[in-house]
C-alpha positions, 0 to 999 in steps of 0.5 A, spaced: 326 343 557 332 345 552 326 346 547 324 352 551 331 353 553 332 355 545 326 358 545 327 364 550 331 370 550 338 369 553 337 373 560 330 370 561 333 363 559 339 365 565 334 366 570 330 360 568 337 355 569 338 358 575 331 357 578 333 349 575 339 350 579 336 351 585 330 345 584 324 352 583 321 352 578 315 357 577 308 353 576 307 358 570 313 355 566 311 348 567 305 348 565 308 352 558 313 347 558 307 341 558 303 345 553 310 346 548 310 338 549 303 336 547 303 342 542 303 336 537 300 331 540 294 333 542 288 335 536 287 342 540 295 343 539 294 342 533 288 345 531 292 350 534 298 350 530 295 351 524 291 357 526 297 360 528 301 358 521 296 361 517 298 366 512 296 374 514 292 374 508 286 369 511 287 373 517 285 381 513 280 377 508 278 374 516 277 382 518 274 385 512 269 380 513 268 380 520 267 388 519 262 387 513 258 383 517 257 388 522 256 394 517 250 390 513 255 389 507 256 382 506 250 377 503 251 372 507 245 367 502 249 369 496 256 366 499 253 360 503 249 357 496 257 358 492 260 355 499 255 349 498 254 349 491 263 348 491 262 342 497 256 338 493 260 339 487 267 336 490 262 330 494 259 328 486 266 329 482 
């Protein structure tokens, strides 16, 4: 629970160790204690860690694409042969 601790700000960590005190903590912060604990343990804790640390590039270029998908832009045939071309090259070197 320190770990969480740390992380709060300081008026919500004095309202958190008061609940303690007085043995009510709410459900909610349970559960995000028992998800901060897992984080690392489980795949989909990290799987979702690495999400999260991805650079803010990956999430514009994600966006650009997105956008370029929905407006009729982006060819997809074209991109899907040089992804797979680029996978069969790495499998055969």
């Amino acid at each position: 629970m320190s770990d969480l601790n740390n992380r709060m700000n300081p008026e919500n960590r004095d309202q958190l160790d008061g609940a303690e005190q007085n043995g009510a903590i709410p459900e909610d912060d349970l559960i995000m204690e028992q998800i901060l604990q897992n984080l690392n343990t489980t795949p989909l804790g990290q799987v979702l860690k690495k999400i999260t640390s991805l650079p803010e590039v990956r999430k514009r270029k994600i966006l650009t694409i997105r956008r370029q998908l929905t407006e009729g832009r982006y060819d997809i045939n074209k991109r899907l042969d040089a992804a797979l071309d680029k996978v069969i090259e790495d499998l055969i070197i």
